[in-house]
BASE-786621 format. One record per residue (C-alpha): x, y, z; residue number from 1. Coordinates in nm, 3 decimals. Layout:
N
        xx        yy        zz   num
         X         Y         Z   NUM
...
***
This chain:
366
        xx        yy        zz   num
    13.282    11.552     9.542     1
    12.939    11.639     9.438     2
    12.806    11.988     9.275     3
    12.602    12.176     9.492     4
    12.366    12.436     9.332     5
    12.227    12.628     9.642     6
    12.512    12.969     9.665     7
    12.364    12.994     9.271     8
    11.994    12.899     9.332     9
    11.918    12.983     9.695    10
    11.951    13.205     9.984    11
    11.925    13.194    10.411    12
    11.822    13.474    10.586    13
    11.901    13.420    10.960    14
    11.689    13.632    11.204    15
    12.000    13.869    11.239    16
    12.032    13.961    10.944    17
    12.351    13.722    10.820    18
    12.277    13.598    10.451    19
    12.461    13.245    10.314    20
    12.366    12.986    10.069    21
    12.175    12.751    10.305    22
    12.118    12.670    10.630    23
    12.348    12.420    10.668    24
    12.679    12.684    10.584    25
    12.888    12.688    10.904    26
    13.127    12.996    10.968    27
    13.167    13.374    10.966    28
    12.908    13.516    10.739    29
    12.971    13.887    10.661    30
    12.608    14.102    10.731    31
    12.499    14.274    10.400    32
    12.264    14.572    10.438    33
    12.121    14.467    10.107    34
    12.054    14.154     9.900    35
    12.250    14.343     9.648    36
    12.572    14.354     9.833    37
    12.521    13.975     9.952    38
    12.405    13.866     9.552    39
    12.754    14.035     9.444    40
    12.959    13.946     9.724    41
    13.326    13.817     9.755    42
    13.191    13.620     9.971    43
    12.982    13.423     9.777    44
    13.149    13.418     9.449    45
    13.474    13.257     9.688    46
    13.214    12.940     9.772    47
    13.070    12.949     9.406    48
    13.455    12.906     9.314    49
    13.547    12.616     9.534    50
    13.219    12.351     9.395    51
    13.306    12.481     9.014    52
    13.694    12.347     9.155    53
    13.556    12.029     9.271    54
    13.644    12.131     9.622    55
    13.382    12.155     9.938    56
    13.378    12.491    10.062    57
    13.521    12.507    10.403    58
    13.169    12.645    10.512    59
    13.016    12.274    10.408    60
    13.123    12.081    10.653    61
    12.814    11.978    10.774    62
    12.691    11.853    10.459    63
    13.055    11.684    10.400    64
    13.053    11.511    10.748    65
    12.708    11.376    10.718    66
    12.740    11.232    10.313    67
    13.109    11.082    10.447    68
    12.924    10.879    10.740    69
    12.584    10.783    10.479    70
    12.389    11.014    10.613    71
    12.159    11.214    10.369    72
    12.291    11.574    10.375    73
    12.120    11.843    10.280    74
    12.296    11.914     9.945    75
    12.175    11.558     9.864    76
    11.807    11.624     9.953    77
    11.792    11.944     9.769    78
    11.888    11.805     9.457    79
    11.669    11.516     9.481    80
    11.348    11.734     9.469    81
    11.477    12.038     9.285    82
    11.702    11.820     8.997    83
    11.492    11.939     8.683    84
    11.461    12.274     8.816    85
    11.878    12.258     8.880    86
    11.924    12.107     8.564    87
    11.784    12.392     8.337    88
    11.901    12.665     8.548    89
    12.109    12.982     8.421    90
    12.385    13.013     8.629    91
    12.461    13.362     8.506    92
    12.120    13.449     8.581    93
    12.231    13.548     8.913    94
    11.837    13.492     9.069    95
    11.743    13.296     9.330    96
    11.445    13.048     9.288    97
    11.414    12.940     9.653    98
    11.513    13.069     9.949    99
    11.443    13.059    10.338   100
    11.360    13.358    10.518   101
    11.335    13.384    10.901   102
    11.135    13.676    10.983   103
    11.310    13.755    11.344   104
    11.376    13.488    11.671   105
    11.052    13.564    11.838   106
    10.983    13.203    11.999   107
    10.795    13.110    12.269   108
    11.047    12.802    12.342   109
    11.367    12.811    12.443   110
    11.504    12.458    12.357   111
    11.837    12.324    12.506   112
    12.034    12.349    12.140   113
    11.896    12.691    12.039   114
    12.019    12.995    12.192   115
    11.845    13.338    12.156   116
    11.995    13.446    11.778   117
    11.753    13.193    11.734   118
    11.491    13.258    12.050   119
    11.398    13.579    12.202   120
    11.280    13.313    12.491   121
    11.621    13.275    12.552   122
    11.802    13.608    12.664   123
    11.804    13.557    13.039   124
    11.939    13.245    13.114   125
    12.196    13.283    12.799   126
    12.252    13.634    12.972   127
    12.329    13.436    13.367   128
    12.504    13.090    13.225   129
    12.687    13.202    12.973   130
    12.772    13.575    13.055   131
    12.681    13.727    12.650   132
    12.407    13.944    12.665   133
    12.201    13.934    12.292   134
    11.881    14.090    12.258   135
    11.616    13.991    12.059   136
    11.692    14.073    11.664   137
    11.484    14.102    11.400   138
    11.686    14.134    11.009   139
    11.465    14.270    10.776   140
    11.498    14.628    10.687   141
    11.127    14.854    10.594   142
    11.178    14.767    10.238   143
    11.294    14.384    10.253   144
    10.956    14.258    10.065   145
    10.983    14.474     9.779   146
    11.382    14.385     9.747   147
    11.336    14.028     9.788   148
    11.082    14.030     9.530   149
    11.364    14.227     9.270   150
    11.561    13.941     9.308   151
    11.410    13.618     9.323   152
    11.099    13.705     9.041   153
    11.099    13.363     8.907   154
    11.085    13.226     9.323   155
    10.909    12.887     9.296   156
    10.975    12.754     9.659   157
    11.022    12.952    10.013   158
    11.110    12.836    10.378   159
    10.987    12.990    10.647   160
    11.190    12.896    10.993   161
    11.177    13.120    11.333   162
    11.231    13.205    11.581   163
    10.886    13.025    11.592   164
    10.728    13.142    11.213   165
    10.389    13.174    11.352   166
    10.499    13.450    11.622   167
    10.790    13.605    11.395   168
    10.724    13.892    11.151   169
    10.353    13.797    11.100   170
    10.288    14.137    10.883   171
    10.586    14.098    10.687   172
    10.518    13.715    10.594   173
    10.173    13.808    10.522   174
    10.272    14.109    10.289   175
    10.500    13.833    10.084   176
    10.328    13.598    10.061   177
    10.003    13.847     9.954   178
    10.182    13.971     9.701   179
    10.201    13.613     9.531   180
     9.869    13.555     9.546   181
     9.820    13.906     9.361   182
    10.045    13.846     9.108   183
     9.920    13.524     9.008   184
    10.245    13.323     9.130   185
    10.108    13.127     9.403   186
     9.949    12.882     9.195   187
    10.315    12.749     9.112   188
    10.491    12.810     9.460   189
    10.522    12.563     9.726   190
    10.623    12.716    10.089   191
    10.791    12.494    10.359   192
    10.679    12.634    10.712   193
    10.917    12.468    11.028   194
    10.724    12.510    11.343   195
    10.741    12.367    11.691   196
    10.387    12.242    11.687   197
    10.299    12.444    11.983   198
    10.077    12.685    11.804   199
     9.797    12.640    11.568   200
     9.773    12.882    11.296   201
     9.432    13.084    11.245   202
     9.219    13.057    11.024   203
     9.312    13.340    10.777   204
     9.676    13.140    10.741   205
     9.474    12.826    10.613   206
     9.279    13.091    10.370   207
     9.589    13.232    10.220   208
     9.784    12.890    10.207   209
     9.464    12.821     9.939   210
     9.606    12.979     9.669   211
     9.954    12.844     9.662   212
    10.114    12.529     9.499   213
    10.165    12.332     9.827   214
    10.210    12.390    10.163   215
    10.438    12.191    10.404   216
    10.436    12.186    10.766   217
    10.737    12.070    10.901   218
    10.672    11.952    11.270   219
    11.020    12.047    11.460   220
    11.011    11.785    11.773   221
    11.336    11.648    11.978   222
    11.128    11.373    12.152   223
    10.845    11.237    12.315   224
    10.711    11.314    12.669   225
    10.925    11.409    12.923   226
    11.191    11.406    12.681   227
    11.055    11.640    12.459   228
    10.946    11.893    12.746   229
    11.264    11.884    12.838   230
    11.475    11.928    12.527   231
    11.225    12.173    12.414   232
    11.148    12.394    12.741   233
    10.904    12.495    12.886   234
    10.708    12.285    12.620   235
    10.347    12.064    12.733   236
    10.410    11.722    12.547   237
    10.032    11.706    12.616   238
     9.956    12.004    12.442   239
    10.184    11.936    12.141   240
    10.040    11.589    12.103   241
     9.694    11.769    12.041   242
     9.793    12.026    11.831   243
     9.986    11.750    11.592   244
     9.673    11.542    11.579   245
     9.475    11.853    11.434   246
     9.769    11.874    11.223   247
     9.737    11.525    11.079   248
     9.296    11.598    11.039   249
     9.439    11.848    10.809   250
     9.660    11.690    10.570   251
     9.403    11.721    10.272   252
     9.514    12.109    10.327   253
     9.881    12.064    10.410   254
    10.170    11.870    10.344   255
    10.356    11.726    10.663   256
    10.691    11.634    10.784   257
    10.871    11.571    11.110   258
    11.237    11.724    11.157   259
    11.478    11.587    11.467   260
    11.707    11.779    11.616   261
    12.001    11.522    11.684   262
    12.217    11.607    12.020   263
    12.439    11.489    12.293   264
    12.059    11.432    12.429   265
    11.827    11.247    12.244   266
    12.033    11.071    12.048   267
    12.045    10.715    12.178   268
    11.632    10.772    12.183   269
    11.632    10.750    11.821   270
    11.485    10.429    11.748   271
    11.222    10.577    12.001   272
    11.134    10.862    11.782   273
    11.149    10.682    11.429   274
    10.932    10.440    11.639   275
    10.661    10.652    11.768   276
    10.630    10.862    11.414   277
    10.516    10.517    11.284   278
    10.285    10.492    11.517   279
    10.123    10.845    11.499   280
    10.156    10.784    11.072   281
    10.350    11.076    11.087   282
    10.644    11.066    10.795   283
    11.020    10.910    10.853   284
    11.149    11.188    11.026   285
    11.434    11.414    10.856   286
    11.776    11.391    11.087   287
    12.003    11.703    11.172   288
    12.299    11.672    11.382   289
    12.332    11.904    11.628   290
    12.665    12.170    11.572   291
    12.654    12.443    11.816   292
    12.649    12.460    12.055   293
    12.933    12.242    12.061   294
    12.901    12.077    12.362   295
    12.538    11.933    12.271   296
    12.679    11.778    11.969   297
    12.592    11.418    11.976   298
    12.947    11.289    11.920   299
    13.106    11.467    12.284   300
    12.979    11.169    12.473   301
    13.297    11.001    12.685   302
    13.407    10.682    12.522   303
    13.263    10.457    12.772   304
    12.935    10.592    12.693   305
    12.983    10.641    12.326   306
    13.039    10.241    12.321   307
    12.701    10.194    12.454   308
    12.541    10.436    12.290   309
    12.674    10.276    11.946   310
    12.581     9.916    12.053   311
    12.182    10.063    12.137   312
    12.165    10.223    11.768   313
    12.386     9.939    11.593   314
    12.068     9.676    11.771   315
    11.778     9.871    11.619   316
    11.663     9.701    11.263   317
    11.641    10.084    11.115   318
    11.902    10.130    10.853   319
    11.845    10.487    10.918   320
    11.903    10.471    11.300   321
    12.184    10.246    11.240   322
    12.375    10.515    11.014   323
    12.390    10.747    11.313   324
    12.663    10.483    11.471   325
    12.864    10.529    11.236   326
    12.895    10.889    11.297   327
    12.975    10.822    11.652   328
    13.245    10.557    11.498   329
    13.415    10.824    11.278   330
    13.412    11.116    11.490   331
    13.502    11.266    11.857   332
    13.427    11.538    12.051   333
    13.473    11.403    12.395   334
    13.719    11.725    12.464   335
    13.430    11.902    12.511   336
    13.247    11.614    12.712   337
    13.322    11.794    13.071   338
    13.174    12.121    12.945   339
    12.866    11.926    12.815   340
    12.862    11.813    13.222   341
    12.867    12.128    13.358   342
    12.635    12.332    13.130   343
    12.388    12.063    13.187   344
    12.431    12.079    13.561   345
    12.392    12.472    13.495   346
    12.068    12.481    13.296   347
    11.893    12.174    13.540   348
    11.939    12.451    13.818   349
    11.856    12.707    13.668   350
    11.511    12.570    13.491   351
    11.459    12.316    13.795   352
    11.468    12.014    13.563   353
    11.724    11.665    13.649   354
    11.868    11.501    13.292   355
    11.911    11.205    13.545   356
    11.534    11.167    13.593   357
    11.443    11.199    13.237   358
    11.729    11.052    13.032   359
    11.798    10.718    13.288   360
    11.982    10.491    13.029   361
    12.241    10.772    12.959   362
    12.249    10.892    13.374   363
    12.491    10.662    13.481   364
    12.753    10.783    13.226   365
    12.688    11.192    13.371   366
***
């Protein structure tokens, strides 16, 4: 068991207003009203407690799962860019120094993992499949820039997820990240932006972006063509494929990487993807597995298909591709296969789409 330095150093602000110490943290997550109540918490200290124990918190799973089956986690990545800033922090300084902030679930997409804490897109058909009704959110209370500021003064890196971030609490971002430039901090801040690719920022984004450290753009795409259209509905793969090649004109102003959602879906496409980021000279992709919903995780696949599934990545000559067997190896959720099979079935009808059509090689096994 590893440290991990993120419930000290970081904090994740979900678009509803539930605070934890990444992104990755899986379970119930009390809702503070304040960042002083959450900084303070029970809550918090309890996780803090476990990794000064040796012990994974029981929210870490992800992270656990992934390092058990060689698969980078996220704890791993972390602390291979932040290590000297880890290494001389305070931990009774009780500030954060990064942090990721979705400014509400305003999205214009509502892909086939998400669901509409995370997309406003998604309300209706959530509302008629699966019978919840949960209206579109947004966290942040009047004064959240001026608190946020109080405690994370020494900030030197901020994520900025949706929703879609470029249709999500646009004055509030703005205001933050204003306030850096004013105060001279920019200059030594880098922000990481994930984005679907379907909109191009304006202008005055580009302007502000100027003054600060580093931008990334993190390019948030489940596949190619149809694939992708369909994964991330009502997408234009056509549309996406010219807005990333303005993207990639621009990396003299920006910083870019390419995130992959990994599900019951795409995941036998893998060497696909990997194979077509080489091709655009986009960067090795980063890899996230799919949790909930937990019928779309890539591991409920029956065991007939799960064999062929492993043999396809266990063929490609990508180490990286070839890791993702093993997590198919170790770990089942075929319980859940049949409701994977009928949800599908539910959301073709209802959006007028056929997985058959679009994912052939894994058809015969739906």
């Amino acid at each position: 068991m590893s440290f991990c330095y993120s419930p000290w150093t970081n904090v994740d602000l979900s678009p509803t207003g539930y605070a934890s110490p990444c992104c990755k943290f899986q379970g119930p997550t009390p809702v503070y009203s304040t960042l002083d109540e959450y900084a303070s918490s029970k809550f918090l200290e309890d996780i803090k407690q476990d990794f000064k124990n040796g012990d994974w918190p029981d929210g870490c799973i992800r992270c656990k799962t992934e390092e058990q089956n060689n698969i980078e986690s996220k704890r791993q990545l972390d602390y291979q860019r932040w290590e000297h800033h880890y290494e001389s922090y305070d931990l009774e300084c009780n500030q954060f120094i990064t942090a990721s902030i979705a400014f509400g679930n305003t999205c214009n997409l509502k892909c086939i993992t998400c669901s509409p804490t995370s997309s406003s897109k998604w309300h209706k058909e959530h509302n008629q499949i699966y019978g919840t009704d949960v209206q579109p959110v947004k966290f942040f209370k009047q004064n959240f820039v001026s608190e946020f500021i109080k405690h994370a003064p020494a900030i030197m890196h901020l994520d900025i997820p949706g929703g879609e971030p470029f249709l999500s609490g646009i004055r509030e971002q703005k205001e933050l990240l204003t306030h850096y430039v004013e105060s001279g901090q920019a200059s030594n801040m880098t922000i990481h932006y994930t984005t679907n690719a379907t909109i191009l920022p304006g202008q005055e984004w580009w302007d502000l972006w100027s003054y600060f450290k580093e931008v990334e753009i993190q390019l948030s795409i489940d596949g190619i063509g149809s694939r992708y259209e369909y994964i991330r509905f009502p997408g234009n793969w056509e549309q996406v494929s010219t807005n990333i090649a303005e993207y990639i004109r621009r990396q003299s102003q920006v910083r870019l990487s390419v995130s992959h959602t990994v599900s019951a879906y795409n995941i036998y496409y893998l060497d696909e993807f990997f194979s077509w980021c080489y091709n655009q000279k986009l960067p090795k992709p980063w890899l996230g597995k799919v949790n909930t919903p937990a019928h779309m995780r890539p591991t409920v696949w029956s065991n007939d298909a799960k064999q062929f599934i492993i043999g396809h990545l266990q063929s490609s000559t990508n180490q990286d591709v070839q890791n993702w067997a093993n997590l198919l190896i170790n770990t089942d959720d075929s319980n859940m296969f049949n409701t994977f099979k009928q949800r599908c079935q539910e959301h073709d009808q209802y959006r007028k789409l056929d997985f058959k059509n679009v994912f052939p090689e894994l058809a015969p096994y739906i």
